[in-house]
C-alpha positions in Angstrom: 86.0 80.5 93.1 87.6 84.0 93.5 89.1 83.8 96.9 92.7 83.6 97.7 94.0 81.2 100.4 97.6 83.1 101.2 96.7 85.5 103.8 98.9 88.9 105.1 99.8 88.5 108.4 98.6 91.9 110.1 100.7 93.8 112.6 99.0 94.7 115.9 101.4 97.4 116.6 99.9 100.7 115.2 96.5 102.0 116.3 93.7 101.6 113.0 93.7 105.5 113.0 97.2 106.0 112.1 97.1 103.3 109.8 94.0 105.1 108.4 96.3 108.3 108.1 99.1 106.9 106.2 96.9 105.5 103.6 94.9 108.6 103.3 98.7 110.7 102.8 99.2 108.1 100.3 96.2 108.5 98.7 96.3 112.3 98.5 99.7 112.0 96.9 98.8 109.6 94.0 94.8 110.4 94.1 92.5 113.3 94.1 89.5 114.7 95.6 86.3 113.2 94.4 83.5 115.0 92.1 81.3 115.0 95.4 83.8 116.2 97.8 81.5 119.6 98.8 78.6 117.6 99.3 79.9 114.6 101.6 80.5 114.9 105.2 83.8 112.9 105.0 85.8 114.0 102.1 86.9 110.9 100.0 90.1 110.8 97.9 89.6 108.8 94.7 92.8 106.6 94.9 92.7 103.5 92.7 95.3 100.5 94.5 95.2 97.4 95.3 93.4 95.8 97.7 92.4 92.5 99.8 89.5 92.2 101.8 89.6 89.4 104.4 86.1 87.6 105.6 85.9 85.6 108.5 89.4 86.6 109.0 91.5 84.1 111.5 88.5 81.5 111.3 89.0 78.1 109.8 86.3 79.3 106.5 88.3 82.6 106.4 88.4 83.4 102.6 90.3 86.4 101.2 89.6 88.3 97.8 91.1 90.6 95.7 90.0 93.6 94.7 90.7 98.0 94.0 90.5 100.1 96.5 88.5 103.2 94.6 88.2 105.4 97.0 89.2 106.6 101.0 88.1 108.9 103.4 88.8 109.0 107.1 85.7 107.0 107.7 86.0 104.0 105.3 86.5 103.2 101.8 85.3 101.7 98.9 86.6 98.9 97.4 85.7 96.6 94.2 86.1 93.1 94.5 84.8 90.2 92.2 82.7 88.7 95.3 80.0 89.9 97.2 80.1 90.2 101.0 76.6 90.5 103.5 75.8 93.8 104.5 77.1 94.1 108.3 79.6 91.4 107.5 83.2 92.4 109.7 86.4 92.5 107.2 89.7 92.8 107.7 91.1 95.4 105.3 94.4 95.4 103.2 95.5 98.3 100.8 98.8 98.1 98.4 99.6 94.3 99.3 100.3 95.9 102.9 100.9 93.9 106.1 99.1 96.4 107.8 95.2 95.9 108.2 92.3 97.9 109.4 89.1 96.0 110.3 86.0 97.3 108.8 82.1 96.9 108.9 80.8 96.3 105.5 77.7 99.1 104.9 76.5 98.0 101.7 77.3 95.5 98.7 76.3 96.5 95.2 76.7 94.5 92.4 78.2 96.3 89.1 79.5 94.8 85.8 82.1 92.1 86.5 82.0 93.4 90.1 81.1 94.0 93.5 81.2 97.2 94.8 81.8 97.2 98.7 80.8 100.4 101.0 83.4 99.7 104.2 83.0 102.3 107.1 86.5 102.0 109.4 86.4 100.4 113.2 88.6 102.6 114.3 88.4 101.7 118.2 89.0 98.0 117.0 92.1 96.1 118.8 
């Protein structure tokens, strides 16, 4: 299996958004604007770090999986990781081995070589 079972403990102290905004400032330090950035609504930022994607996340059957964060926008991100997750499926979202989280709706799951690739779109109004 491809799961972890040592989780990060989130912090429910900062809003989503401004969690959001700190990884996109990251991002546009070390990344830079995608090949499609005049055609999208939401401007992403290729930025290539680590990241773990929490499913079921505080439920006895949570399972947690590693994977690269290859791109962000203010909306949502996408992120490669060697598992799949169900379309609609609600993750908890973990970028540079951060405590910090954001939870995210999962908008589509395509497999690649050797990977998944995972569309997340932000819930930003999530507690």
């Amino acid at each position: 299996m491809a799961y972890i079972t040592a989780k990060p403990q989130g912090t429910a102290t900062r809003k989503p958004a401004d969690i959001v905004r700190e990884w996109l400032e990251q991002a546009a330090s070390e990344g830079r604007p995608d090949h499609y950035s005049g055609k999208r609504k939401h401007p992403r930022i290729d930025w290539y770090a680590p990241a773990i994607v929490r499913v079921r996340a505080g439920q006895p059957d949570e399972r947690a999986y590693y994977g690269q964060c290859s791109n962000l926008s203010t909306k949502g991100a996408a992120v490669r990781c060697s598992e799949g997750v169900p379309e609609g499926s609600i993750v908890v979202l973990h970028i540079n081995d951060g405590e910090e989280s954001v939870s995210a709706k999962v908008k589509h799951c395509s497999v690649g070589v050797g990977s998944y690739l995972l569309g997340l779109e932000f819930l930003l109004d999530a507690t």
